[in-house]
Each structure stands twice: as structure tokens, then as C-alpha cells.
Steps between C-alpha positions, in 0.01 A plus 500: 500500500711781635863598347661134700569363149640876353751517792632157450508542130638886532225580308463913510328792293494883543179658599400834423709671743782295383592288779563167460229254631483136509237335243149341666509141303174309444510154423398159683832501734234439774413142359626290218256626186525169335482240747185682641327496135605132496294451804191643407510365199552142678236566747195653302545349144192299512336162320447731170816637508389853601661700750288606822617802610557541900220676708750762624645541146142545290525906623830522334438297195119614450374174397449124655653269283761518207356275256637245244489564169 
């Protein structure tokens, strides 16, 4: 994600050298975590109330369906 959120936040740490850097932040500032997880959910729950994991997600998550117990 870059240091955008550290600069508006002032967030800063020393590196080795001492100088004072802005932090690199990771989290899901690019999209809205939630309300994406919402839609999956909502769009690949199926009949048996297991979840069908998106083609272009099954590399990430390393399996095709989240199943109900």
C-alpha cells in the first residue's frame, strides 16, 4: 500500500541509520474488507450452505469450496 496512510496519520520510525522514515501500512484501504466478504459470501453460498470459492480466488485459498459443518 505505500506510506499514503503513514503520512496522513504522521506515522514515523527510525531506521538503522537513524533517520526518520514514514511507516509502509498494509491493510484493505484499497477496498472495504467487510463489505467484499459480505459479497462473496452472498454470491457463492450455495443450496447446502457451503461456500464456493471464486475461480480467481482458489490459488490464494488452496481449496474449492469452504464447507458446512
Amino acid at each position: 500500500m505505500g506510506d499514503f496512510q503513514a503520512r496522513r496519520a504522521k506515522i514515523r520510525y527510525k531506521n538503522q541509520d537513524q533517520k526518520t522514515e514514514y511507516a509502509h501500512t498494509m491493510n484493505g484501504s484499497a477496498l472495504a474488507v467487510d463489505r467484499l466478504v459480505a459479497a462473496i459470501i452472498e454470491q457463492y453460498l450455495d443450496t447446502d450452505g457451503n461456500l464456493v470459492i471464486p475461480k480467481v480466488l482458489v490459488p490464494y485459498m488452496g481449496m474449492n469450496k469452504i464447507y458446512k459443518k
